[in-house]
PQR file of N, CA, C, O and H, with PARSE charges and radii, in Angstrom:
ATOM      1  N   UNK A   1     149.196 159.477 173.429 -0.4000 1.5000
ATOM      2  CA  UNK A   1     148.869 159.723 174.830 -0.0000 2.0000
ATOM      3  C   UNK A   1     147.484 159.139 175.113  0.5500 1.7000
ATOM      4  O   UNK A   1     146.560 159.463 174.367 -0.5500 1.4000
ATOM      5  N   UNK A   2     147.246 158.214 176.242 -0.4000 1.5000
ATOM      6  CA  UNK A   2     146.303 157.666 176.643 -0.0000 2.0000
ATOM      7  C   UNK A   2     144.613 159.083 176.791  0.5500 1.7000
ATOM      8  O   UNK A   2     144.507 160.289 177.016 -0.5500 1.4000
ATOM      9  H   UNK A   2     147.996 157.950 176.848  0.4000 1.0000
ATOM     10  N   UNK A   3     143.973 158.307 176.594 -0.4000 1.5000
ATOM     11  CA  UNK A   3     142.409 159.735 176.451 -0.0000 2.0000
ATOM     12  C   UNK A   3     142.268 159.950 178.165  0.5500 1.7000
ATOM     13  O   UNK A   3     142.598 159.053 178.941 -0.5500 1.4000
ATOM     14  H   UNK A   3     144.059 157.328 176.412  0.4000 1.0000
ATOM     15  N   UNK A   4     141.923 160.796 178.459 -0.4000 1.5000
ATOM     16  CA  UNK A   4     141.258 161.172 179.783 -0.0000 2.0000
ATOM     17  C   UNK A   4     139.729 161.061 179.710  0.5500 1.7000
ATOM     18  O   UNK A   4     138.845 161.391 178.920 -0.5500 1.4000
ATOM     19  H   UNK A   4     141.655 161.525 177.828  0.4000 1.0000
ATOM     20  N   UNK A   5     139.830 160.405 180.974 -0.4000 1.5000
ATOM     21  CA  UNK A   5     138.502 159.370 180.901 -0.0000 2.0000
ATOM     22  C   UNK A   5     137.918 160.202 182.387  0.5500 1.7000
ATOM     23  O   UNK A   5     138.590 160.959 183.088 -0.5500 1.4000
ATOM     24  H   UNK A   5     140.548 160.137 181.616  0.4000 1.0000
ATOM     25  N   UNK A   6     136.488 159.801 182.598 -0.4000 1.5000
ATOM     26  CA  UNK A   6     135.918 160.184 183.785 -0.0000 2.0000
ATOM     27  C   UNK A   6     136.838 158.630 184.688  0.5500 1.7000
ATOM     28  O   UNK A   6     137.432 157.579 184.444 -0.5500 1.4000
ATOM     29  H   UNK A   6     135.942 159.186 182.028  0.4000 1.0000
ATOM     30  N   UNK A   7     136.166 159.891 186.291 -0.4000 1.5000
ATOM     31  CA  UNK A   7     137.367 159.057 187.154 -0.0000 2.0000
ATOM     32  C   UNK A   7     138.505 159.289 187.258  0.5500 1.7000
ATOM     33  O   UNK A   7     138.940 159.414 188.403 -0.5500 1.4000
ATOM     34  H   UNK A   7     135.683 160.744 186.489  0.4000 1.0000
ATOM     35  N   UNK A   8     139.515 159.450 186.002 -0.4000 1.5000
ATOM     36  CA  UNK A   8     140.635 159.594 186.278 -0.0000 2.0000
ATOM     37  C   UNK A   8     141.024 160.609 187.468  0.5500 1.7000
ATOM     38  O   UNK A   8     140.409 161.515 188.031 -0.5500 1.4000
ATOM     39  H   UNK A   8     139.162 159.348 185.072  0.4000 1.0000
ATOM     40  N   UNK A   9     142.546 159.963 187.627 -0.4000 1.5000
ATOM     41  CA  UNK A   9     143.361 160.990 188.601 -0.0000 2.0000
ATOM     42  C   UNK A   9     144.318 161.516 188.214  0.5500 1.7000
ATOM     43  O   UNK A   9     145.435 161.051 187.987 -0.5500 1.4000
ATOM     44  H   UNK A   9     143.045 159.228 187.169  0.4000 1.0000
ATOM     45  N   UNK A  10     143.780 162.900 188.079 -0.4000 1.5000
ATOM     46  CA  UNK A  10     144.862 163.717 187.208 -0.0000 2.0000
ATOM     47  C   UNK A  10     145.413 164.526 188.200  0.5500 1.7000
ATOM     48  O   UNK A  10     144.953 164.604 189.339 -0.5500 1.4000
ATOM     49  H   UNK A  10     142.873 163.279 188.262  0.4000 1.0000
ATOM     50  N   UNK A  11     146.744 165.350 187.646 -0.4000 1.5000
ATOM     51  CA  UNK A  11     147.502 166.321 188.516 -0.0000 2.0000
ATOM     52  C   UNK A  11     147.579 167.631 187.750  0.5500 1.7000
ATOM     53  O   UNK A  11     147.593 167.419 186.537 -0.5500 1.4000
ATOM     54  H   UNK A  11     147.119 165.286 186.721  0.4000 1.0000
ATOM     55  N   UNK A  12     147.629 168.837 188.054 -0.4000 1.5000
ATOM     56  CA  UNK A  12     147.713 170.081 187.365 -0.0000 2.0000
ATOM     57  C   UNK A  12     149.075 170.513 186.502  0.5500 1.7000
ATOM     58  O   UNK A  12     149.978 170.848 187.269 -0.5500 1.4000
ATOM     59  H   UNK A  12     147.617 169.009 189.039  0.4000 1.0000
ATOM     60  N   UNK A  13     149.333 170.564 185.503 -0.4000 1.5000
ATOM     61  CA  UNK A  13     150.094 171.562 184.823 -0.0000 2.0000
ATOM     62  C   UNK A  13     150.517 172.728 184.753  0.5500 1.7000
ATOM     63  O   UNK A  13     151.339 173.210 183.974 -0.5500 1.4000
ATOM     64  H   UNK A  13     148.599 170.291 184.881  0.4000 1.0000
ATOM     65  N   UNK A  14     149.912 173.217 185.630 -0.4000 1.5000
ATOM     66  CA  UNK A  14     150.373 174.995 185.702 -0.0000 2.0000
ATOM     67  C   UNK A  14     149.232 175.284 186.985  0.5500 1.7000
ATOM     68  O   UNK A  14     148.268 174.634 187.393 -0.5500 1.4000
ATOM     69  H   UNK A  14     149.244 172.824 186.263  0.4000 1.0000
ATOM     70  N   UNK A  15     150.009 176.930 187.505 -0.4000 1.5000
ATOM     71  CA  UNK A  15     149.149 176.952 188.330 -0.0000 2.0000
ATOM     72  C   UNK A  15     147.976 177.569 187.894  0.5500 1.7000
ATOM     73  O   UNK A  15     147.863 177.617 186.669 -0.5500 1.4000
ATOM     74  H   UNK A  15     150.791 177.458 187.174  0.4000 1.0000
ATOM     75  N   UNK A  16     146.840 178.177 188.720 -0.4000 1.5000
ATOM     76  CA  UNK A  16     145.816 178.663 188.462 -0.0000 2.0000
ATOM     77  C   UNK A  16     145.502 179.136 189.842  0.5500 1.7000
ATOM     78  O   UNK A  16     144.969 178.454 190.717 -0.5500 1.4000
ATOM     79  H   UNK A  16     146.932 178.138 189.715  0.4000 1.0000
ATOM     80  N   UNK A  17     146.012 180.773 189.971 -0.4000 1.5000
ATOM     81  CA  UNK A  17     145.493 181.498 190.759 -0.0000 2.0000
ATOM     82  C   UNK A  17     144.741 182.109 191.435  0.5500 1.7000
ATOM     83  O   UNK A  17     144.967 182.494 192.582 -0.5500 1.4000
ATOM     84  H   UNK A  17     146.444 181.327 189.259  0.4000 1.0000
ATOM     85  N   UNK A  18     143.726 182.277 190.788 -0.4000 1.5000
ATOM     86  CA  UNK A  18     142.456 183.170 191.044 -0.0000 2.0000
ATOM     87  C   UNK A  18     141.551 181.986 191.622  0.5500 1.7000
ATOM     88  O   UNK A  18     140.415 182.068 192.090 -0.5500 1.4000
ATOM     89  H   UNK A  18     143.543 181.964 189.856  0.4000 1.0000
ATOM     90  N   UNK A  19     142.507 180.669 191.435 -0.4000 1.5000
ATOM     91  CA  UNK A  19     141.328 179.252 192.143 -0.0000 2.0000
ATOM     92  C   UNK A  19     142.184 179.094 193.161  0.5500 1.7000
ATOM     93  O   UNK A  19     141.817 178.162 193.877 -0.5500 1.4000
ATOM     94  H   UNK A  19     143.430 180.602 191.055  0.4000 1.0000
ATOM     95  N   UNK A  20     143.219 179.634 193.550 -0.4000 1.5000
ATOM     96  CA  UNK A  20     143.485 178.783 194.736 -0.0000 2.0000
ATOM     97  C   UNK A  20     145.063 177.590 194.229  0.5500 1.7000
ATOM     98  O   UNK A  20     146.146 177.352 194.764 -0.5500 1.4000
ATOM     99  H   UNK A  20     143.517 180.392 192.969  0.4000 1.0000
ATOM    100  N   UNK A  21     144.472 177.191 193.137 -0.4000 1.5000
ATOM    101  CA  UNK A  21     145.506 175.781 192.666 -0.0000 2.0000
ATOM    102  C   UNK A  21     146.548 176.036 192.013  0.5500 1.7000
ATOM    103  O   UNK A  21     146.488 176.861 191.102 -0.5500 1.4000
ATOM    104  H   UNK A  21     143.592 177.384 192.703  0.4000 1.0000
ATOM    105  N   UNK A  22     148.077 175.209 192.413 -0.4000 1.5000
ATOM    106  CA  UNK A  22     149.070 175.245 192.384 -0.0000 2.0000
ATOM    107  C   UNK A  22     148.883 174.127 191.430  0.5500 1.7000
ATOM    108  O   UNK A  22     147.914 173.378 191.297 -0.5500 1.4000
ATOM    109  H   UNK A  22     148.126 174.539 193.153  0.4000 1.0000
ATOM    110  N   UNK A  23     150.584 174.191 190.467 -0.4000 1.5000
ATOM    111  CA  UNK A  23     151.213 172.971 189.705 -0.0000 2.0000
ATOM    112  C   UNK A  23     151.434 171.942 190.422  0.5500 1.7000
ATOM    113  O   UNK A  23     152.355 172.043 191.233 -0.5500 1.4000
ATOM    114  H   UNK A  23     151.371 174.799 190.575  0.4000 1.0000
ATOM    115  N   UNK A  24     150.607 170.532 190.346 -0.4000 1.5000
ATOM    116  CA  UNK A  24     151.149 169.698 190.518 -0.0000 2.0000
ATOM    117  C   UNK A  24     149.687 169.018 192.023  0.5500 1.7000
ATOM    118  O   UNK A  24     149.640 167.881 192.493 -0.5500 1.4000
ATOM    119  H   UNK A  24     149.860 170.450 189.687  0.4000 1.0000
ATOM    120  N   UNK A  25     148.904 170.015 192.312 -0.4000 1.5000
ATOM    121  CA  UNK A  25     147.659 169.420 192.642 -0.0000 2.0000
ATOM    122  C   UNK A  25     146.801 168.522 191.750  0.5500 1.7000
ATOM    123  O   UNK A  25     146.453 168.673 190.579 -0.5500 1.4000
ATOM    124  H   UNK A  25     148.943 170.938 191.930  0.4000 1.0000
ATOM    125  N   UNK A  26     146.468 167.195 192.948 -0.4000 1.5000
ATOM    126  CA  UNK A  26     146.107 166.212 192.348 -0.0000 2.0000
ATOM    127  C   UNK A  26     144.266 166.537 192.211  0.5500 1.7000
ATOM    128  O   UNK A  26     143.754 167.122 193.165 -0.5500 1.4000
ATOM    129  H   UNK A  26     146.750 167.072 193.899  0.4000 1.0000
ATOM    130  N   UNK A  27     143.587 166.236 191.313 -0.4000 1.5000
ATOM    131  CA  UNK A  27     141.752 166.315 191.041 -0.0000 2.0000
ATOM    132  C   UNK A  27     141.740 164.693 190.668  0.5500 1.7000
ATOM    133  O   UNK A  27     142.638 163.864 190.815 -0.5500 1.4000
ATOM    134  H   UNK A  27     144.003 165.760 190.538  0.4000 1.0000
ATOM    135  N   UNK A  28     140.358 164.538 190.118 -0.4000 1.5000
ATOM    136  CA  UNK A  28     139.769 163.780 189.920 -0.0000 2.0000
ATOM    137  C   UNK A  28     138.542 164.135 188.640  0.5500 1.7000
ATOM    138  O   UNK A  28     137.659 164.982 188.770 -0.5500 1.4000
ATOM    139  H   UNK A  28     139.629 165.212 189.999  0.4000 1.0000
ATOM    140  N   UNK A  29     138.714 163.412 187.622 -0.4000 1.5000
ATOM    141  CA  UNK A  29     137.856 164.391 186.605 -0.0000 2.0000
ATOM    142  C   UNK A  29     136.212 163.430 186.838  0.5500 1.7000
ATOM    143  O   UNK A  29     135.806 162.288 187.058 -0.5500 1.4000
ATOM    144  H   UNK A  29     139.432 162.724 187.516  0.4000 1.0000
ATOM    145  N   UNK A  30     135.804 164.581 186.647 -0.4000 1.5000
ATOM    146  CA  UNK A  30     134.131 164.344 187.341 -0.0000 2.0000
ATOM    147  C   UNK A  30     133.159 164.450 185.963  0.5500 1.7000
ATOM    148  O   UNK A  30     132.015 163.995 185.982 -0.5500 1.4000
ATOM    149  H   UNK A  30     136.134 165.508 186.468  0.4000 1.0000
ATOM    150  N   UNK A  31     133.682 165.041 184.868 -0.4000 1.5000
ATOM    151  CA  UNK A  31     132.800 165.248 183.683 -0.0000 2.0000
ATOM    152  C   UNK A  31     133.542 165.600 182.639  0.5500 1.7000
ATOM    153  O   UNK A  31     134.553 166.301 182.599 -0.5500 1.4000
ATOM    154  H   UNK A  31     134.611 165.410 184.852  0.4000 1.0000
ATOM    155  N   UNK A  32     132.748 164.865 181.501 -0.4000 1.5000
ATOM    156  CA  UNK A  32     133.515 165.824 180.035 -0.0000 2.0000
ATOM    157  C   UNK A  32     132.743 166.811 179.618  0.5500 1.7000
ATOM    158  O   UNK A  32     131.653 166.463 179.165 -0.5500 1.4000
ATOM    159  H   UNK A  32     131.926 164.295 181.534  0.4000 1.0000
ATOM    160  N   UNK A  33     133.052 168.244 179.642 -0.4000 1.5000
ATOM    161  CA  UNK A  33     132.098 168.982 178.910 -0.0000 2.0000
ATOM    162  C   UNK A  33     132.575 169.157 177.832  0.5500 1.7000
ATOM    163  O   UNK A  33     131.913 170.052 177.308 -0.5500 1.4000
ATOM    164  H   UNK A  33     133.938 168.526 180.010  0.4000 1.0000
ATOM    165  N   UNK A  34     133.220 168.883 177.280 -0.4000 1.5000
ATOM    166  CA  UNK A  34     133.340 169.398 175.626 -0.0000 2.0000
ATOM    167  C   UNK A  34     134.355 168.407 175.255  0.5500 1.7000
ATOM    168  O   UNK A  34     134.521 167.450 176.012 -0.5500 1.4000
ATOM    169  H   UNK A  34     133.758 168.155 177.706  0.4000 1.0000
ATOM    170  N   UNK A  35     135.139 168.527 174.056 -0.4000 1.5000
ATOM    171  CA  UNK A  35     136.167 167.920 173.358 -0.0000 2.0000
ATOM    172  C   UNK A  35     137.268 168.053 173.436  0.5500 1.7000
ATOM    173  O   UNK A  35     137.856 168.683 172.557 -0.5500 1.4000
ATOM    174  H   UNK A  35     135.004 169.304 173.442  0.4000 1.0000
ATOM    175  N   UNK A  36     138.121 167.370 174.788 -0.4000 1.5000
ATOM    176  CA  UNK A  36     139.073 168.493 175.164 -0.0000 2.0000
ATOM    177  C   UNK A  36     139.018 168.915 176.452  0.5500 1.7000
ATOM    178  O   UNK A  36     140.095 169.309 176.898 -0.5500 1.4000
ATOM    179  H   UNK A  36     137.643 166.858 175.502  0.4000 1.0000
ATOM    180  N   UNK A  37     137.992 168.953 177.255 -0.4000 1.5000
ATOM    181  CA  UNK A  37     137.652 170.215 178.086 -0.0000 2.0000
ATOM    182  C   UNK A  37     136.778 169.020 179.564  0.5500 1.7000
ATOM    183  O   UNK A  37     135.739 168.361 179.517 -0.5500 1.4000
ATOM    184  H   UNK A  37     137.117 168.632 176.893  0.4000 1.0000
ATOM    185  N   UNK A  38     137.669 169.184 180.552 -0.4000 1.5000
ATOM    186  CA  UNK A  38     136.993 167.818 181.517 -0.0000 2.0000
ATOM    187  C   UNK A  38     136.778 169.698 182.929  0.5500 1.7000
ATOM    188  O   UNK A  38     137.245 170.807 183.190 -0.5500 1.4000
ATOM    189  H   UNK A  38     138.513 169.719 180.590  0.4000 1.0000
ATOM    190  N   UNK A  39     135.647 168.610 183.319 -0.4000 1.5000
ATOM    191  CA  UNK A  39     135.457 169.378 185.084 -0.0000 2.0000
ATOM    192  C   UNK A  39     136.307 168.189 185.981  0.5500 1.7000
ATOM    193  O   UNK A  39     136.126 166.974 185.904 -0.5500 1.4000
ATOM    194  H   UNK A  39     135.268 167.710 183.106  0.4000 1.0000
ATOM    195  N   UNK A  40     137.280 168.902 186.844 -0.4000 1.5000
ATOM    196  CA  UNK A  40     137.912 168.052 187.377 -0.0000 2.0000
ATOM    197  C   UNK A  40     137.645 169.062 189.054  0.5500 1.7000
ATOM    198  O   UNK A  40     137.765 170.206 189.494 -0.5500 1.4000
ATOM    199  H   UNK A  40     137.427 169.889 186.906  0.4000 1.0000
ATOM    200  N   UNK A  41     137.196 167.587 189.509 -0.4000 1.5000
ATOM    201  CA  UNK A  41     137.046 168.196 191.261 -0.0000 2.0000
ATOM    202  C   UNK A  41     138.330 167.898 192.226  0.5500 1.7000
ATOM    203  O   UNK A  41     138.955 166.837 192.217 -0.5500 1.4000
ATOM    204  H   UNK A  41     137.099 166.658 189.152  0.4000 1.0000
ATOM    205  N   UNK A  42     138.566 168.845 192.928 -0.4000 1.5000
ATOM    206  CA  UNK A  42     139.980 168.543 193.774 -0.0000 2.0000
ATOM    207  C   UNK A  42     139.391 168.830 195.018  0.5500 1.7000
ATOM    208  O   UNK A  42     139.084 170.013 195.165 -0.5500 1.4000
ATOM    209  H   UNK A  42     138.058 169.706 192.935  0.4000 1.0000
ATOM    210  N   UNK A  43     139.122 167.984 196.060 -0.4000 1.5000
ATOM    211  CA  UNK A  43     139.292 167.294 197.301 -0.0000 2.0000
ATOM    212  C   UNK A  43     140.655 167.198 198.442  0.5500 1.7000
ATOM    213  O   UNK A  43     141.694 166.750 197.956 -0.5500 1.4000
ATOM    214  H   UNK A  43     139.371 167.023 195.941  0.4000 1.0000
ATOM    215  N   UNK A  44     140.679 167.538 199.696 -0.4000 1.5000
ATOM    216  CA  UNK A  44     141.381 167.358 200.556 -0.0000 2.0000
ATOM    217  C   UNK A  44     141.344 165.665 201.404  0.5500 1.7000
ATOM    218  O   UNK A  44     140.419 164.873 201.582 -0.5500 1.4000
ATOM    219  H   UNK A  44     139.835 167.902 200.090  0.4000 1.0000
ATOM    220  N   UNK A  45     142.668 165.629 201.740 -0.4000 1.5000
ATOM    221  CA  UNK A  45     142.602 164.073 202.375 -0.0000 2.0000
ATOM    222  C   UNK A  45     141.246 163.575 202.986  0.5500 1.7000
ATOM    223  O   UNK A  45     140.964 162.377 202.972 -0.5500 1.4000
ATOM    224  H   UNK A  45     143.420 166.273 201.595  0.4000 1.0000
ATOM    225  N   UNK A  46     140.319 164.635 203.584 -0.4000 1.5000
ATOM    226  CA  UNK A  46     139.123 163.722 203.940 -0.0000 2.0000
ATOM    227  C   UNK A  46     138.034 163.970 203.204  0.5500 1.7000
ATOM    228  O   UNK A  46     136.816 163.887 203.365 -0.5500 1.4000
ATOM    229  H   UNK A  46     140.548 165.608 203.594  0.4000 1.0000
ATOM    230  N   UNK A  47     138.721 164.274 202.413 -0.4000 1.5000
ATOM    231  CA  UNK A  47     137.327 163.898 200.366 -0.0000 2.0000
ATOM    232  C   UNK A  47     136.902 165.100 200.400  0.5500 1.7000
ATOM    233  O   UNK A  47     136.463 165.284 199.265 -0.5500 1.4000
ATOM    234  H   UNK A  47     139.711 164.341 202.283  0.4000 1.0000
ATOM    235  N   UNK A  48     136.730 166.228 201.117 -0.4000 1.5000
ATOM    236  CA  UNK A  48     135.775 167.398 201.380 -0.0000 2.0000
ATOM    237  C   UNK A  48     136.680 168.250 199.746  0.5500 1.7000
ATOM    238  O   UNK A  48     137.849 168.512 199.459 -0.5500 1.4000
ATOM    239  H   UNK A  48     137.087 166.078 202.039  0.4000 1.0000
ATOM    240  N   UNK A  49     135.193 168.437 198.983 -0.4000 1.5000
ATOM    241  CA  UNK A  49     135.857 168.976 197.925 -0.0000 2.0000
ATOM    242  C   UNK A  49     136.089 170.468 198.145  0.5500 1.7000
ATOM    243  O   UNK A  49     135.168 171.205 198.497 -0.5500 1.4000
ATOM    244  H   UNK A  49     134.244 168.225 199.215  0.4000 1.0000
ATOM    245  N   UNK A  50     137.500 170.960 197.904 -0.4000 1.5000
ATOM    246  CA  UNK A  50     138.125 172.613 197.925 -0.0000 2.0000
ATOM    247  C   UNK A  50     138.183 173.401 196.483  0.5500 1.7000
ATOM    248  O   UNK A  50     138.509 174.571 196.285 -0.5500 1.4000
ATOM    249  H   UNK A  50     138.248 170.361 197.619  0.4000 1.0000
ATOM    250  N   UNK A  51     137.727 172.306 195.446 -0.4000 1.5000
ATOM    251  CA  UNK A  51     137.522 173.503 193.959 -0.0000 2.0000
ATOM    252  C   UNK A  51     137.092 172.156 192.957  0.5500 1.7000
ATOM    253  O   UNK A  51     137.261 170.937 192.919 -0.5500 1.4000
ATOM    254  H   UNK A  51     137.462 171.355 195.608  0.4000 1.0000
ATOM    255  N   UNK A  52     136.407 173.273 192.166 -0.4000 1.5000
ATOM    256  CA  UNK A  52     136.246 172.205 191.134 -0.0000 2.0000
ATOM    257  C   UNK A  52     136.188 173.239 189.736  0.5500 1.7000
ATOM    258  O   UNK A  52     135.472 174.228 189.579 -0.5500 1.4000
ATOM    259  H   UNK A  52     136.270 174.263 192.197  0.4000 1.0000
ATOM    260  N   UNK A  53     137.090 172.708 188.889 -0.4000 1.5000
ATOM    261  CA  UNK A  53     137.144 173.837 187.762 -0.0000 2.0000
ATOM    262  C   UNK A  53     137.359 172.832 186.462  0.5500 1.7000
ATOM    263  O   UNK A  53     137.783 171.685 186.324 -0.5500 1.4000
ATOM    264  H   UNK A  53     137.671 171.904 189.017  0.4000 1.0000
ATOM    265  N   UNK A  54     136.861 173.832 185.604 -0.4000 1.5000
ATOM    266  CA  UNK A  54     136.979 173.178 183.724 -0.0000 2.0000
ATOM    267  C   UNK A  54     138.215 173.370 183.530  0.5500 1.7000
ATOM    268  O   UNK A  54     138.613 174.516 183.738 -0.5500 1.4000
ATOM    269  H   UNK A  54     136.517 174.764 185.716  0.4000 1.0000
ATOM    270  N   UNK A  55     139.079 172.476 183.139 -0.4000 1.5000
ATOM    271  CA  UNK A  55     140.318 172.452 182.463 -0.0000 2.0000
ATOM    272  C   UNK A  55     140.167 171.963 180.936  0.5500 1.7000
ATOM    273  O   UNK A  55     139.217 171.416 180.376 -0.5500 1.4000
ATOM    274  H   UNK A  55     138.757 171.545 182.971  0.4000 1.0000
ATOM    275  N   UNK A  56     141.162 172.267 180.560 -0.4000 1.5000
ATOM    276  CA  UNK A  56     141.747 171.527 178.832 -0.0000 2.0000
ATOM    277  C   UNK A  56     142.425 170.597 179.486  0.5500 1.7000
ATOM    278  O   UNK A  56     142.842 170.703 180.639 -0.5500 1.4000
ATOM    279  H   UNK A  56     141.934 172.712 181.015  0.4000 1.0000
ATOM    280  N   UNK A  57     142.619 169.140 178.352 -0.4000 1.5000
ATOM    281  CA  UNK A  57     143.284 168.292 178.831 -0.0000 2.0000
ATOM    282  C   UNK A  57     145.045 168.697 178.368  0.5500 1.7000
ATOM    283  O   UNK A  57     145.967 167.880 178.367 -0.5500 1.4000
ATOM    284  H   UNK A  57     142.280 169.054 177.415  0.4000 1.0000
ATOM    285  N   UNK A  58     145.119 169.776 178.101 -0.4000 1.5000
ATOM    286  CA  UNK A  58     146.653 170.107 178.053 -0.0000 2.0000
ATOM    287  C   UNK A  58     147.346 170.571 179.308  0.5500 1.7000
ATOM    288  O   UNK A  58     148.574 170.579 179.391 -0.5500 1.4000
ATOM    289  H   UNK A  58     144.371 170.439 178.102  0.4000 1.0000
ATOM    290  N   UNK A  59     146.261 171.099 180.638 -0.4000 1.5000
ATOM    291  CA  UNK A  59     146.573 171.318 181.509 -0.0000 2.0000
ATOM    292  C   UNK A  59     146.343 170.400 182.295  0.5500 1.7000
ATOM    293  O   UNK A  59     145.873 170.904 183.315 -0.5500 1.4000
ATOM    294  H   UNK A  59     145.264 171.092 180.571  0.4000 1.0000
ATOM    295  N   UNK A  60     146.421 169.227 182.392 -0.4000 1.5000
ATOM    296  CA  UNK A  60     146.269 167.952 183.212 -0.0000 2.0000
ATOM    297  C   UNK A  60     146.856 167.016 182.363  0.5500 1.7000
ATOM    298  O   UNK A  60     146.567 166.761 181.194 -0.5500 1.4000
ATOM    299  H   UNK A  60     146.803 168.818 181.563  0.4000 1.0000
ATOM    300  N   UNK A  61     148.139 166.292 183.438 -0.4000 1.5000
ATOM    301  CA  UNK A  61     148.678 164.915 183.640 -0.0000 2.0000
ATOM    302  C   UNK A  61     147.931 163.747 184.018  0.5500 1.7000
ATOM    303  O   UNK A  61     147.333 163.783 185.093 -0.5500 1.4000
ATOM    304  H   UNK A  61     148.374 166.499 184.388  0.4000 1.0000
ATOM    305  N   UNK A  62     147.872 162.726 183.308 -0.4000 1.5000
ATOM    306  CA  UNK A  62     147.413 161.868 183.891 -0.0000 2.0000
ATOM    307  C   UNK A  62     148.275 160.920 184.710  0.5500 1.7000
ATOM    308  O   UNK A  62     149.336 160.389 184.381 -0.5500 1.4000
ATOM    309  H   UNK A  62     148.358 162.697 182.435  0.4000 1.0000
ATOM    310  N   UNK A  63     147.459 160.801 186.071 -0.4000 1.5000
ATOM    311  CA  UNK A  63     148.723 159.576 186.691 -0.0000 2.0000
ATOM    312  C   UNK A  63     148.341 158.387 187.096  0.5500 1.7000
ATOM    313  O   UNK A  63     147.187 157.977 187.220 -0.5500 1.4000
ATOM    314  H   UNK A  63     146.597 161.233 186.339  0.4000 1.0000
ATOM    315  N   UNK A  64     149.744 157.611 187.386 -0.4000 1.5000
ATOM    316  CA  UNK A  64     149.408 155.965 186.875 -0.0000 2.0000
ATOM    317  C   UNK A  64     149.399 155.455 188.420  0.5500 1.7000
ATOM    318  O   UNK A  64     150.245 155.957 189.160 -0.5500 1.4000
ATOM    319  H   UNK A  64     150.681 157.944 187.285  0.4000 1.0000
ATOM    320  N   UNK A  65     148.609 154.608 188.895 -0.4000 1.5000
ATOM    321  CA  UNK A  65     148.906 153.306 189.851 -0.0000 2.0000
ATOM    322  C   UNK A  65     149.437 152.077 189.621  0.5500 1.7000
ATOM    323  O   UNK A  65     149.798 151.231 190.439 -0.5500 1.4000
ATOM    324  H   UNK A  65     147.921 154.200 188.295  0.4000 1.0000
ATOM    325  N   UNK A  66     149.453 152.055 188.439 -0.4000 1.5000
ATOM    326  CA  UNK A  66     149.916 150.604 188.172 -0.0000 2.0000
ATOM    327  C   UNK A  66     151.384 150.694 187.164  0.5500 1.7000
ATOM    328  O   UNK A  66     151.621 151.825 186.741 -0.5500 1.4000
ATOM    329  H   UNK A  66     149.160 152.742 187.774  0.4000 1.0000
ATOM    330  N   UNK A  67     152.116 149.873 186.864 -0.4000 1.5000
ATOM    331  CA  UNK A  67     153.196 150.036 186.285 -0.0000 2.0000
ATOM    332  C   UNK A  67     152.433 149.524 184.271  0.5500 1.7000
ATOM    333  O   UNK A  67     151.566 148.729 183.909 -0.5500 1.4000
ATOM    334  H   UNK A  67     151.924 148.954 187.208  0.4000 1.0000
ATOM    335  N   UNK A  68     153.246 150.380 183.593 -0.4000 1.5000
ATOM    336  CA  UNK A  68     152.980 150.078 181.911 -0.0000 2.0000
ATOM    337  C   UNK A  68     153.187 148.999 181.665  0.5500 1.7000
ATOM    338  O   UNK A  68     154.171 148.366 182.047 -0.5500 1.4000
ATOM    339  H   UNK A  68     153.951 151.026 183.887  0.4000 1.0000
ATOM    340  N   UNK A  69     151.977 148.452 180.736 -0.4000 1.5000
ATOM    341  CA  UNK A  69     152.516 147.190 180.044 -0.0000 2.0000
ATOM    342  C   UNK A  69     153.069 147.377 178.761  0.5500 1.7000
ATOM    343  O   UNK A  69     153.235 146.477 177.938 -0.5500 1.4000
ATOM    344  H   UNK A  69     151.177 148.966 180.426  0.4000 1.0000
ATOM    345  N   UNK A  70     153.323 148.454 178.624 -0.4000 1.5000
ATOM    346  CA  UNK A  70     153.273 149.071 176.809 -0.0000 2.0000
ATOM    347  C   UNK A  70     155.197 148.930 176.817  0.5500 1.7000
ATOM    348  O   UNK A  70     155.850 148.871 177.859 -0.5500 1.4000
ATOM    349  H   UNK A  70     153.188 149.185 179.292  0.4000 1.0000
ATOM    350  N   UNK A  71     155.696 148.906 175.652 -0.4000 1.5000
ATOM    351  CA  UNK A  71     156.954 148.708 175.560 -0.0000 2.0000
ATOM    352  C   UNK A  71     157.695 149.819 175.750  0.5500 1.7000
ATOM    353  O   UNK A  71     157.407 150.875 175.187 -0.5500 1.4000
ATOM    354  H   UNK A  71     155.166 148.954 174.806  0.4000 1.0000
ATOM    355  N   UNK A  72     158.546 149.713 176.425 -0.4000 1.5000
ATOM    356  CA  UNK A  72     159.263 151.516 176.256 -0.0000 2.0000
ATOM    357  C   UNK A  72     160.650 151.661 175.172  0.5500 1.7000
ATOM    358  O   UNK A  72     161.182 152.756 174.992 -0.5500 1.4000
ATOM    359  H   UNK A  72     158.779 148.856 176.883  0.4000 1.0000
TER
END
């Protein structure tokens, strides 16, 4: 599985209640704090950020814009 990098655009894995965020909300990871462990900020269509929380990268998808060059 490709590393999660700052920048990326990730989507949620599960929900998370007590924030507000549902499975399948899209963030943007803003920092690595640990090994494993990104701050990912989630933003509404006009960028205004609505949460920003520490995830594991087991609870974030990473998603693609471009199509794979890798063989399937």
């Amino acid at each position: 599985m490709p590393e999660i990098e700052l920048l990326l655009v990730v989507a949620l894995l599960e929900d998370i209640p007590a924030r507000n965020l549902l499975r399948g909300q899209v963030g943007t990871v803003v920092e690595n704090l640990a090994p494993g462990v990104f701050e990912v900020e989630f933003s509404d269509g006009h960028g205004q950020t609505y949460a920003t929380r520490a995830l594991r990268a087991d609870q974030l998808m990473r998603l693609h814009h471009e199509p794979s060059h890798e063989a399937a």
